[in-house]
VONUVO-74729 format. One record per residue: residue in one letter; x, y, z of N, C-alpha, C in turn. Coordinates in pm, whole numbers, padded with zeros to 5 digits, always signed. Last residue first. Layout:
BEGIN
AXYZXYZXYZ...
//
This chain:
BEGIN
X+11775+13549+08886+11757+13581+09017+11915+13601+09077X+11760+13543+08643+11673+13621+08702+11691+13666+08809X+12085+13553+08438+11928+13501+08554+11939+13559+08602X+12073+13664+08182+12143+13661+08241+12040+13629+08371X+12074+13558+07811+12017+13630+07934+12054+13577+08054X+12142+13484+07595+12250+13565+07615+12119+13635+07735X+11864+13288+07518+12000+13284+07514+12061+13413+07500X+11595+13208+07702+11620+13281+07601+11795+13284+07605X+11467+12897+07866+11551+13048+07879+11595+13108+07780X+11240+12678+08028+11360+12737+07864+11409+12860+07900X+11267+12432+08242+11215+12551+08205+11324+12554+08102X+10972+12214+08363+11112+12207+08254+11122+12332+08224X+10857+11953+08505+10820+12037+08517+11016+12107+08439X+10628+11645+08578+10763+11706+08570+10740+11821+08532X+10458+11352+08737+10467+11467+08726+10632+11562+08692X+10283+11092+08832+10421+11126+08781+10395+11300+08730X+10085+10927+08865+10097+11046+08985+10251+11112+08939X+09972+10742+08736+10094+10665+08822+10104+10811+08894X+09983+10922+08395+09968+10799+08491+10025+10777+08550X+10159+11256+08369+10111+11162+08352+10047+11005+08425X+10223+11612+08291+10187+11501+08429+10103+11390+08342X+10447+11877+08281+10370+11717+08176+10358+11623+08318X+10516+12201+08152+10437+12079+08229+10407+11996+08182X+10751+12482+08073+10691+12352+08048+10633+12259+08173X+10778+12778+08131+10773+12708+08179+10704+12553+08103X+11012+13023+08009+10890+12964+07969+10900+12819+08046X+11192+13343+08019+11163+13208+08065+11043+13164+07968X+11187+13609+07971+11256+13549+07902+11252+13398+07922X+10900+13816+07834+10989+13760+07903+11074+13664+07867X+10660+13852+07638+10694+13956+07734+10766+13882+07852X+10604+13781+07329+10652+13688+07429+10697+13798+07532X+10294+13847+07140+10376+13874+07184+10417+13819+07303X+10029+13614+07018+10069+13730+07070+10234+13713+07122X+09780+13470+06897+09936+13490+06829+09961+13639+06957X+09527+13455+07141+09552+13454+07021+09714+13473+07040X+09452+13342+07409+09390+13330+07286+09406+13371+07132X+09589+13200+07672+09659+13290+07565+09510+13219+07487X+09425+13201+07972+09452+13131+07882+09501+13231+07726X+09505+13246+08280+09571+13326+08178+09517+13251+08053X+09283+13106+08503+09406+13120+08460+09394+13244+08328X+09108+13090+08795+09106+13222+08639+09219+13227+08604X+08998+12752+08833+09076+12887+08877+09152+12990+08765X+08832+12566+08795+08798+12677+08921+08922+12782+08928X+08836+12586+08422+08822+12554+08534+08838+12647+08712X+08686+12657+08182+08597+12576+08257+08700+12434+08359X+08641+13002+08004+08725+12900+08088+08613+12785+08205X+08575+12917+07630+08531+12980+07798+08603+12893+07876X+08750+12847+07429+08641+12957+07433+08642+13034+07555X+09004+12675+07275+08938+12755+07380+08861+12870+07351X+09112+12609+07059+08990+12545+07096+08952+12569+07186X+09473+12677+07082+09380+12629+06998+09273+12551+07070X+09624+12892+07230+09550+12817+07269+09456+12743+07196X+09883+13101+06998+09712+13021+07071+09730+12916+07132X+10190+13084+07085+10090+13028+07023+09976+13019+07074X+10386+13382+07145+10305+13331+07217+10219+13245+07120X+10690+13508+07074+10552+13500+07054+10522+13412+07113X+11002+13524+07026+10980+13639+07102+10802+13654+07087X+11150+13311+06898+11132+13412+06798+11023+13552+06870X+11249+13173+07104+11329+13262+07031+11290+13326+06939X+10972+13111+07207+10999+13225+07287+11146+13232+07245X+10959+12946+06952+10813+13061+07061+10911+13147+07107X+11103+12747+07034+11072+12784+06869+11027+12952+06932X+11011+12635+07291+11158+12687+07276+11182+12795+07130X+10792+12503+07158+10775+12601+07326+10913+12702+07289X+10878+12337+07040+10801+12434+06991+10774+12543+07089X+11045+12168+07243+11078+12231+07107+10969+12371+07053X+10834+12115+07392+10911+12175+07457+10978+12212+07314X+10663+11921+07258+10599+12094+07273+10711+12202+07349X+10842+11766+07211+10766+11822+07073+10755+11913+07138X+10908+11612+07450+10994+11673+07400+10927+11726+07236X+10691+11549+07544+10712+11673+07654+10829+11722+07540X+10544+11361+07342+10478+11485+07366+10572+11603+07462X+10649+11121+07316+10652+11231+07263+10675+11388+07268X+10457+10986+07426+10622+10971+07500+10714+11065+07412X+10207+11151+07356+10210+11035+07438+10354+11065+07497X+10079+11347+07186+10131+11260+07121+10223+11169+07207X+09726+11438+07138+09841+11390+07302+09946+11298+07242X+09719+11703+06869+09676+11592+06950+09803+11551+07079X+09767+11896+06746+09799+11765+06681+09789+11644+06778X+09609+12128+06834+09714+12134+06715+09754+12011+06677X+09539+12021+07092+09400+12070+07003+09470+12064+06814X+09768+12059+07194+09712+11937+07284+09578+11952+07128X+09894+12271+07377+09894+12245+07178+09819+12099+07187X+09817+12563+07555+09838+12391+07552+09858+12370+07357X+09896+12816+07770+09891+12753+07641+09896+12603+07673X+09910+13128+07975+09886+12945+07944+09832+12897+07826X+10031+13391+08099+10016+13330+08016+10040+13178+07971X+10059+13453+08439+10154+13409+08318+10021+13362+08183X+09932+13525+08672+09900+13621+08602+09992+13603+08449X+09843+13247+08824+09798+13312+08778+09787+13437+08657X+10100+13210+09009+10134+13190+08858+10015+13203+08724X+10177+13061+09229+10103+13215+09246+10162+13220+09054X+10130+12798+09265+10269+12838+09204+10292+13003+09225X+09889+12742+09281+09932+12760+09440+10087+12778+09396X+09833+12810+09048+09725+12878+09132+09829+12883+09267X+09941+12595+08963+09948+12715+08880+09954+12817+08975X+09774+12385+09065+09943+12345+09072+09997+12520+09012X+09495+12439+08967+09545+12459+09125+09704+12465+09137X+09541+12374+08676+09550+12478+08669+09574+12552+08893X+09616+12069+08702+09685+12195+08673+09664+12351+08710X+09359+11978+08810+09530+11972+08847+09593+12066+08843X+09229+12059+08616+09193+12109+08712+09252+12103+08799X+09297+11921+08363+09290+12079+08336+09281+12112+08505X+09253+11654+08449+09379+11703+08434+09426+11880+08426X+08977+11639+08510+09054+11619+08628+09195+11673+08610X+08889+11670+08216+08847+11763+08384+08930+11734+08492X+09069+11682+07963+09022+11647+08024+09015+11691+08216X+09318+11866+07806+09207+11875+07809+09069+11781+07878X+09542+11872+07852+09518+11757+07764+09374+11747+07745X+09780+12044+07944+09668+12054+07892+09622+11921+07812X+10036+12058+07995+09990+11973+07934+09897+11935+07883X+10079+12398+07922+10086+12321+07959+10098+12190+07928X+10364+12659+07934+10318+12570+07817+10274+12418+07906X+10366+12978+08000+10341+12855+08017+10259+12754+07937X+10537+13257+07973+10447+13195+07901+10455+13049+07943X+10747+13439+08044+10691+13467+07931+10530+13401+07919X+10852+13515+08363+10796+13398+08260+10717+13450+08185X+10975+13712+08511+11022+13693+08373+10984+13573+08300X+10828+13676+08733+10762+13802+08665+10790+13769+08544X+11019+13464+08879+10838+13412+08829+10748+13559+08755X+11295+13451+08870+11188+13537+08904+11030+13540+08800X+11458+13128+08964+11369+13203+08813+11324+13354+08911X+11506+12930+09076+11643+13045+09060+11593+13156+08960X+11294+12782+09092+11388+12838+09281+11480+12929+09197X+11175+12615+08916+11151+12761+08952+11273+12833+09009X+11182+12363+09029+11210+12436+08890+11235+12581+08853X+11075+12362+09241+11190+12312+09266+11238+12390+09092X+10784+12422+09159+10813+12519+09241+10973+12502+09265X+10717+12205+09013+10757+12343+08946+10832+12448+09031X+10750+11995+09166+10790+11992+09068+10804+12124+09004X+10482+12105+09333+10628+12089+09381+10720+12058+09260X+10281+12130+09176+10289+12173+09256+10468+12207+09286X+10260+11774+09066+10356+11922+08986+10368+12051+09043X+10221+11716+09352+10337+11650+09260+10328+11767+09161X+09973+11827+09436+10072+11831+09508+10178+11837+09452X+09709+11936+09301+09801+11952+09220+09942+11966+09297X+09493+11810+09431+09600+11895+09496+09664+11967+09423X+09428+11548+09317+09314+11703+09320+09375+11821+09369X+09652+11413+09144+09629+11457+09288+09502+11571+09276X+09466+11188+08865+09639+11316+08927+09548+11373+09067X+09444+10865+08770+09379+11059+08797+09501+11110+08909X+09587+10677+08762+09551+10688+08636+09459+10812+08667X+09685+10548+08994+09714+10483+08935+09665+10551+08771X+09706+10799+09241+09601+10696+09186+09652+10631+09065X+09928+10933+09420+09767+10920+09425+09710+10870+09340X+10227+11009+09408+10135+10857+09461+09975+10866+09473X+10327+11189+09302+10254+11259+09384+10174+11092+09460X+10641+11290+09176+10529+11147+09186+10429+11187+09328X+10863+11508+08990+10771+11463+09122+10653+11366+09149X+11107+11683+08861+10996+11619+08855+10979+11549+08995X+11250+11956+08701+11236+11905+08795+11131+11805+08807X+11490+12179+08577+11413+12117+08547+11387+12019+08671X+11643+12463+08366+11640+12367+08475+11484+12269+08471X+11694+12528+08141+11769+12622+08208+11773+12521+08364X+11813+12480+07805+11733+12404+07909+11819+12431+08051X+11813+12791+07613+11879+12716+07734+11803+12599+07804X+11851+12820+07255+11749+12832+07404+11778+12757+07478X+12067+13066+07108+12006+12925+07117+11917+12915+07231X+12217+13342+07070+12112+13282+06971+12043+13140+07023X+12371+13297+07266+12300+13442+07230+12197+13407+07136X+12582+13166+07427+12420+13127+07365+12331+13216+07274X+12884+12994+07501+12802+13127+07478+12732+13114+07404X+12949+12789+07608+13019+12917+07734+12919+13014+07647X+12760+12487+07603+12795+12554+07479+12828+12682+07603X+12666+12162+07531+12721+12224+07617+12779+12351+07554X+12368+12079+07370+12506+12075+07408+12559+12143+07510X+12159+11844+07221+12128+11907+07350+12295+11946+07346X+11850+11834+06971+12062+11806+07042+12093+11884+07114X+11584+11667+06967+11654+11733+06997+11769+11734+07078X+11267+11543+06807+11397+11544+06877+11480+11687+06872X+10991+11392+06779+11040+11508+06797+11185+11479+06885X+10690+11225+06604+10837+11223+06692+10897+11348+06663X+10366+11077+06631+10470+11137+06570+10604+11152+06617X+09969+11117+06676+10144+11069+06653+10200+11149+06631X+09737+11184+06932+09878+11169+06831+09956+11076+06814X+09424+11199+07059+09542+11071+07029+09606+11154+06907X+09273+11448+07230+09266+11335+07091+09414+11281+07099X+09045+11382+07532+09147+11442+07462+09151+11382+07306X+08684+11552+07623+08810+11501+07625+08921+11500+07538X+08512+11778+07597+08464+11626+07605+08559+11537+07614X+08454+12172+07696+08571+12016+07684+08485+11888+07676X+08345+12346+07748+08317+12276+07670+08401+12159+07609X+08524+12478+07915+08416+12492+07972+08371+12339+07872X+08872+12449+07866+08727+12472+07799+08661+12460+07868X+09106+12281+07845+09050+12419+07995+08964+12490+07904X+09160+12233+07535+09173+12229+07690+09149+12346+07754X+08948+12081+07363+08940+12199+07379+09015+12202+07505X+08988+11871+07021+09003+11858+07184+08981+11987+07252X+08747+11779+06804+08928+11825+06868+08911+11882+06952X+08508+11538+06884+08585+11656+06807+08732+11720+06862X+08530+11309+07071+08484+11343+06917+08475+11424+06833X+08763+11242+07286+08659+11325+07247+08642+11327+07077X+08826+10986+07520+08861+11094+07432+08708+11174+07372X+08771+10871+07770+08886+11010+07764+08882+11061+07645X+08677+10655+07887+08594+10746+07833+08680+10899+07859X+08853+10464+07962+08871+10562+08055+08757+10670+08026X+08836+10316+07663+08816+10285+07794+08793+10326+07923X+09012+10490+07530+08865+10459+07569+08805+10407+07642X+09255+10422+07587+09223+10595+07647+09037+10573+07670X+09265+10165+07499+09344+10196+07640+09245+10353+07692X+09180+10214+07253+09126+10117+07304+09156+10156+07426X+09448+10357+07165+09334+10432+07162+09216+10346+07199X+09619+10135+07217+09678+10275+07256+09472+10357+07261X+09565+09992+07031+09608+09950+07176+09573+10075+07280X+09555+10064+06799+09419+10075+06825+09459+10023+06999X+09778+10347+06756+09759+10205+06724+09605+10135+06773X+10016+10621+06622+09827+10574+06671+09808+10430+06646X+10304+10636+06795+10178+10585+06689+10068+10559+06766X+10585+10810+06949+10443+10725+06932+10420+10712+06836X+10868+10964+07061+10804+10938+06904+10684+10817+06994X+11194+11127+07109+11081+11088+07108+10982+10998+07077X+11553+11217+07176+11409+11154+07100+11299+11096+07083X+11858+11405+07190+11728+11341+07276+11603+11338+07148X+12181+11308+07193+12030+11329+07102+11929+11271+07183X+12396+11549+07355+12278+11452+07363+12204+11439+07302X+12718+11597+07350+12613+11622+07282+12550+11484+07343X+12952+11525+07538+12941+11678+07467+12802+11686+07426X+12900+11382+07821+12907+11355+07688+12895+11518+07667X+12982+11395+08148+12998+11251+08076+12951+11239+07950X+12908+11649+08259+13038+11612+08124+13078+11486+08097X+12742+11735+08353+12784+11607+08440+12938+11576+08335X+12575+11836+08209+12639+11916+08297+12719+11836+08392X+12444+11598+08072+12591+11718+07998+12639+11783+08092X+12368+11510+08207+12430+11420+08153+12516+11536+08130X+12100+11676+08285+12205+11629+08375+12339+11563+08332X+12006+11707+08014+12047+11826+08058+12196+11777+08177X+11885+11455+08014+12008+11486+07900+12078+11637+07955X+11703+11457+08203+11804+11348+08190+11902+11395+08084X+11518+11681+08050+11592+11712+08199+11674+11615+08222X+11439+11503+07846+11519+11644+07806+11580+11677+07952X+11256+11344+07985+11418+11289+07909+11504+11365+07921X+11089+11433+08086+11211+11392+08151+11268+11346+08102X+10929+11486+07880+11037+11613+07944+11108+11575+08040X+10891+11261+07784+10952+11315+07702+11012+11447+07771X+10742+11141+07989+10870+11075+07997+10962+11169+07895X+10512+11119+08101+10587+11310+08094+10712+11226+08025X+10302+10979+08048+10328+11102+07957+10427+11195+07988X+10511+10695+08148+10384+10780+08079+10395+10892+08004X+10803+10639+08093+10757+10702+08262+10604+10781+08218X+11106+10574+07987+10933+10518+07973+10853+10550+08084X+11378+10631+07833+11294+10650+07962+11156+10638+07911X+11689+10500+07770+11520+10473+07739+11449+10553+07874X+12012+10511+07631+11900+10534+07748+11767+10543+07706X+12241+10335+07412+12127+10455+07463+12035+10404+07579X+12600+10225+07419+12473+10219+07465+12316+10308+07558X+12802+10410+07174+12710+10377+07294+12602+10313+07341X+12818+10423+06903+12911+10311+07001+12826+10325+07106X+12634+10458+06632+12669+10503+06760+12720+10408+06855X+12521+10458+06380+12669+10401+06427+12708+10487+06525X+12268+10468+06305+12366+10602+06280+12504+10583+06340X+12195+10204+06332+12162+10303+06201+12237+10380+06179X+12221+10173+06576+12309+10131+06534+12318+10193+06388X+12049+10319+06733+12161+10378+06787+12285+10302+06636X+11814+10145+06621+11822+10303+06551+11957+10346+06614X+11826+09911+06741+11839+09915+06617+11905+10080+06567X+11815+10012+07025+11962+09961+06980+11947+09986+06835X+11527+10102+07026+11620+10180+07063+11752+10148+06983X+11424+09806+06989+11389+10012+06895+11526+10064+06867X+11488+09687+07199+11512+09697+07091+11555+09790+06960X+11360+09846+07387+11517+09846+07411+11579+09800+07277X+11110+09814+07384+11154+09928+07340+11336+09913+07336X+10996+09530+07221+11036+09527+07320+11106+09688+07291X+10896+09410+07009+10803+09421+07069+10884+09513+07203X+11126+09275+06894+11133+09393+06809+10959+09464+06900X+11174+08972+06915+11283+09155+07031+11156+09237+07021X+11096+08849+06763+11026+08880+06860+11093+08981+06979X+11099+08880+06427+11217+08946+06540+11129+08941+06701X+10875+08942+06258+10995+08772+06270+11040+08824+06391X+10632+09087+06458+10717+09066+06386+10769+08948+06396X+10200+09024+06491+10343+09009+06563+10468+09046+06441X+10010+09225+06529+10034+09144+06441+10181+09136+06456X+09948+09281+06855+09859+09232+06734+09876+09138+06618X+10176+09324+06934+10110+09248+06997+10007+09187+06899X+10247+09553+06751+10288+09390+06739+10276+09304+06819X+10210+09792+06889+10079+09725+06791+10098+09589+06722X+10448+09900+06999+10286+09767+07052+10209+09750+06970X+10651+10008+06982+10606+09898+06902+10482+09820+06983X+10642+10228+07240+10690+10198+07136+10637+10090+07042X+10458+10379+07464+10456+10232+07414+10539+10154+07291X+10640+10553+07576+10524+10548+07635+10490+10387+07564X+10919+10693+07485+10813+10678+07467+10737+10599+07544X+11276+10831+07403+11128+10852+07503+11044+10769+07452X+11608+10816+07489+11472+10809+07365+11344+10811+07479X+11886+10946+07335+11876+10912+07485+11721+10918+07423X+12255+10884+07278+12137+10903+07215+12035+10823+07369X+12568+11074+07317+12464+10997+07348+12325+11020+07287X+12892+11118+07193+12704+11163+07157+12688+11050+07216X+13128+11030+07199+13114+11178+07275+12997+11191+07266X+13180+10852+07039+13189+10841+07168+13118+10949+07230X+13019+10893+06699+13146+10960+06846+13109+10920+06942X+12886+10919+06518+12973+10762+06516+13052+10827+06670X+12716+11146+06446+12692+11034+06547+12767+10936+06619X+12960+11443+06477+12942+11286+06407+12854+11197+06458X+12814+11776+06330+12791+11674+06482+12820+11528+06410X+12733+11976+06264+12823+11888+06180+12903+11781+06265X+12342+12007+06193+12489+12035+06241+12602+11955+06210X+12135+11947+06081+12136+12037+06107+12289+12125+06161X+12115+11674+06015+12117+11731+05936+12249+11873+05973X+11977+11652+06288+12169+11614+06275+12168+11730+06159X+11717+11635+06253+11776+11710+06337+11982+11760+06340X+11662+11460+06064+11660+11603+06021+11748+11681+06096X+11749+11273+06189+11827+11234+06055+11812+11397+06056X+11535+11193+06391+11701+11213+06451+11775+11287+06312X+11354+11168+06221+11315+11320+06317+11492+11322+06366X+11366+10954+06117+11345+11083+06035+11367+11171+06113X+11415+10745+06315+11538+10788+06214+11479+10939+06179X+11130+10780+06431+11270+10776+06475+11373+10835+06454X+11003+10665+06238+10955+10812+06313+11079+10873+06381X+11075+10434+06210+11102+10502+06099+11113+10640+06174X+11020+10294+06446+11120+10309+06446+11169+10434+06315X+10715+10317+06367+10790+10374+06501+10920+10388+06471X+10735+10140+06173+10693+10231+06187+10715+10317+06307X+11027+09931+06170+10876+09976+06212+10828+10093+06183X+11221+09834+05926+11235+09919+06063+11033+09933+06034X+11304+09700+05660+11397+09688+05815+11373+09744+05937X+11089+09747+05541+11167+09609+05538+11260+09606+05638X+11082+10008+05519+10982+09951+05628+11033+09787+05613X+11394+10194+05511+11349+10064+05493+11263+10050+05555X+11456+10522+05572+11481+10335+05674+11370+10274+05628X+11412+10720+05416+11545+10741+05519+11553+10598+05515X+11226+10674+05259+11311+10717+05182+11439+10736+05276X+11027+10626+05426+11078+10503+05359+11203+10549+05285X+10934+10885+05491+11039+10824+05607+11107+10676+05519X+10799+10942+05280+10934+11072+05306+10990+10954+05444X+10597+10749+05242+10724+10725+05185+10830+10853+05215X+10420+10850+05406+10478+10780+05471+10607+10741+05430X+10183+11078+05453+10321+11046+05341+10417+10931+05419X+10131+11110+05789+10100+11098+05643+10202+11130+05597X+10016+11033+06105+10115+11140+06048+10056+11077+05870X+09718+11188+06285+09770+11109+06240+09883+11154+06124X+09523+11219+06569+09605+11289+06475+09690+11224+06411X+09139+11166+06609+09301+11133+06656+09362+11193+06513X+08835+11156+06707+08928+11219+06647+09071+11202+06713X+08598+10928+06661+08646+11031+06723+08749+11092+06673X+08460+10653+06709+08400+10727+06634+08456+10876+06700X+08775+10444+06658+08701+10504+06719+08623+10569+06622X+08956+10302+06381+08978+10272+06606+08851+10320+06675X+08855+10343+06194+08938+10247+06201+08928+10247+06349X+08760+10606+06164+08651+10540+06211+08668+10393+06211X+08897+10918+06239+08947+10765+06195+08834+10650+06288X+08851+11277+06181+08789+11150+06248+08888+11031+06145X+09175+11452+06262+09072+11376+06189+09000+11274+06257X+09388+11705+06351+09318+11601+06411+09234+11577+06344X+09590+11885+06304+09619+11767+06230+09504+11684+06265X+09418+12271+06239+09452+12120+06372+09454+11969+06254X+09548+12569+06248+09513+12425+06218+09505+12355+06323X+09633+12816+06332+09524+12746+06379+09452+12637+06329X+09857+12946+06198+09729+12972+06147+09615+12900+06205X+10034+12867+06374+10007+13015+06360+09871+13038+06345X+10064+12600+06335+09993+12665+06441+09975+12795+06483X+10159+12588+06084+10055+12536+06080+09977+12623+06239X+10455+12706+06173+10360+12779+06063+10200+12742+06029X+10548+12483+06334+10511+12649+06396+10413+12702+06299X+10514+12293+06133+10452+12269+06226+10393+12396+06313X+10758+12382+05970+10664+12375+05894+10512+12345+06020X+10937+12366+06160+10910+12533+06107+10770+12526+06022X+11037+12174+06248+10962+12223+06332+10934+12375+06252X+10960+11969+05965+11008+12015+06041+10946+12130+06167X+10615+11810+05896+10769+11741+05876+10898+11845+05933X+10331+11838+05999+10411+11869+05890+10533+11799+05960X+10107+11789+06115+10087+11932+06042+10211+11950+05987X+10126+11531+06274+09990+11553+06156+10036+11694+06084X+10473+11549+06316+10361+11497+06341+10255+11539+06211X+10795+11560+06394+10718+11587+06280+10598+11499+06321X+11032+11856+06441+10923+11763+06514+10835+11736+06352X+11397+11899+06564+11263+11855+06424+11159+11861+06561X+11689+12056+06615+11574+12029+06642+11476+11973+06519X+11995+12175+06761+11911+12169+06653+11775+12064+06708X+12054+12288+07029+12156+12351+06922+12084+12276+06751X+11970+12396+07360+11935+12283+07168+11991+12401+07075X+12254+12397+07595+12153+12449+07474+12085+12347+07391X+12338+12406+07879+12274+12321+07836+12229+12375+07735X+12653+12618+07913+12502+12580+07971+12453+12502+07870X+12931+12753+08106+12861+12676+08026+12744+12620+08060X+12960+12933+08295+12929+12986+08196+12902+12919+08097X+13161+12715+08496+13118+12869+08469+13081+12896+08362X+13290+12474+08452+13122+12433+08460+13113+12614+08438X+13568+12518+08536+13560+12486+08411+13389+12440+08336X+13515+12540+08856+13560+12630+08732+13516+12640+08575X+13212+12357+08950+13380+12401+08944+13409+12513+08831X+13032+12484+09243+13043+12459+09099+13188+12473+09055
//
């Protein structure tokens, strides 16, 4: 490692998420204190429950629906809060903007735009890099569901690579009937909110929304949360059910891990998505992690699978958690219903360490794996 790399480390230095339970990440923590869930029946797509965002004019008030999608709005708002936050120029060479999602604008398959780009994520992308007058050309990662914690691990590498000071990393889905036609099909979702690693699970619920976060390079942290490392893995087993092995996140965590002492994990934040094959992945990938005795959480029940989203929302809120030193329920767990006696957190409790492990395995055998670190702590190992 060279010199001038000693002691500098990857921080979020600001943050949003805004989905069904609110508009910053403080107003969202405070919903999942109390054990809400954004999830409603919408008898527009399904007879079931999906999470959906509202007020729509707080984003018309950033970007024009005359100039920008709905998606794209989700976009601006969550980048716009996040900046807010610091005195960071977008217009700099020095920021990259780096985006996640899973299907961006598809519901204009349906009803098409003038702009036939505008179907296309690369589009998205340019429009919104240009909104905030960013010279660069942004990065897209589209890799199913984990694509949002491999973003955050793609922005981590970037900075420690000092090809930019700051990374806006960003998220974001919609509930579209593509999207929730797609899950049905699979007979995946469920008609009440979702229960992961329930005994009484029926499957998952559909989100929206978007979540970002500025990633920097920073010699001292004491207050901020480290993206400490991170790792991912394709396990090649089926085009749409995860290894019965839990081979690919298996290994993905265990490469994540290598500099951690697996006592100082506070708390694992899965993907939980609540369906049998995925809860049962996981929880073996846990099992053969020897990772049994950590505390496991999913938010998957709090506002639903919010898709290309999702690794960089719960990793924010994951990060929220263990600087303010607590543990979020497990919203919608009762009884455990899978083969192996995980930890499931059931209530607001106390964070007894300084790590926290993130998971996100998605279609295609893709698998990643992301850890946080409390700031002014000194590794584990």
């Amino acid at each position: 490692m060279a010199k001038d790399m000693i002691g500098e480390k990857v921080c979020i230095i600001a943050d949003n998420v805004v989905n069904s339970l609110g508009f910053s990440t403080e107003e969202v923590a405070f919903a999942m204190k109390e054990l809400r869930s954004g999830c409603q029946p919408v008898s527009e797509y399904i007879l079931g429950m999906v999470c959906k965002t509202s007020f729509q004019e707080k984003y018309n008030a950033i970007a024009s629906p005359e100039d920008f999608t709905f998606f794209e709005q989700l976009l601006i708002f969550s980048i716009q809060s996040s900046l807010n936050q610091t005195d960071i120029d977008p217009k700099s060479k020095d920021v990259l903007f780096l985006f996640s999602t899973t299907k961006g604008n598809i519901e204009l398959l349906e009803h098409p735009h003038p702009d036939k780009d505008r179907i296309h994520i690369w589009k998205s992308a340019e429009l919104v890099t240009q909104y905030f007058g960013n010279p660069n050309k942004s990065l897209i990662i589209s890799n199913a569901c984990i694509s949002g914690t491999q973003a955050v691990i793609a922005a981590k590498h970037l900075l420690s690579a000092k090809q930019y000071k700051h990374v806006v990393v960003c998220g974001a889905d919609v509930v579209s009937k593509f999207v929730v036609s797609g899950f049905q099909s699979f007979k995946a979702l469920s008609p009440q909110i979702c229960k992961p690693f329930d005994a009484g699970r029926e499957g998952l619920n559909i989100g929206e929304g978007a979540a970002s976060m500025i990633l920097s390079l920073k010699k001292e942290n004491p207050d901020s949360i480290e993206i400490f490392s991170g790792a991912s893995n394709n396990d090649a087993n089926h085009i749409s059910g995860p290894s019965r092995t839990g081979e690919g996140l298996y290994r993905a965590i265990e490469k994540a891990l290598q500099d951690v002492d697996k006592k100082d994990l506070a708390f694992i934040n899965a993907h939980g998505t609540a369906t049998p094959y995925n809860d049962e992945m996981e929880a073996i990938a846990f099992s053969r992690s020897r990772l049994e005795h950590v505390p496991v959480n999913s938010y998957k029940a709090c506002f639903g699978h919010t898709l290309g989203a999702a690794g960089i929302m719960e990793s924010v809120l994951s990060a929220h958690a263990l600087k303010h030193n607590f543990i979020f329920s497990s919203l919608g767990f009762n009884q455990l219903g899978v083969s192996i006696p995980l930890k499931i957190n059931t209530e607001l409790s106390e964070a007894k360490g300084n790590y926290c492990l993130k998971t996100a395995s998605g279609f295609g055998g893709c698998n990643a794996a992301l850890v946080l670190k409390k700031g002014g702590v000194s590794c584990s190992k």
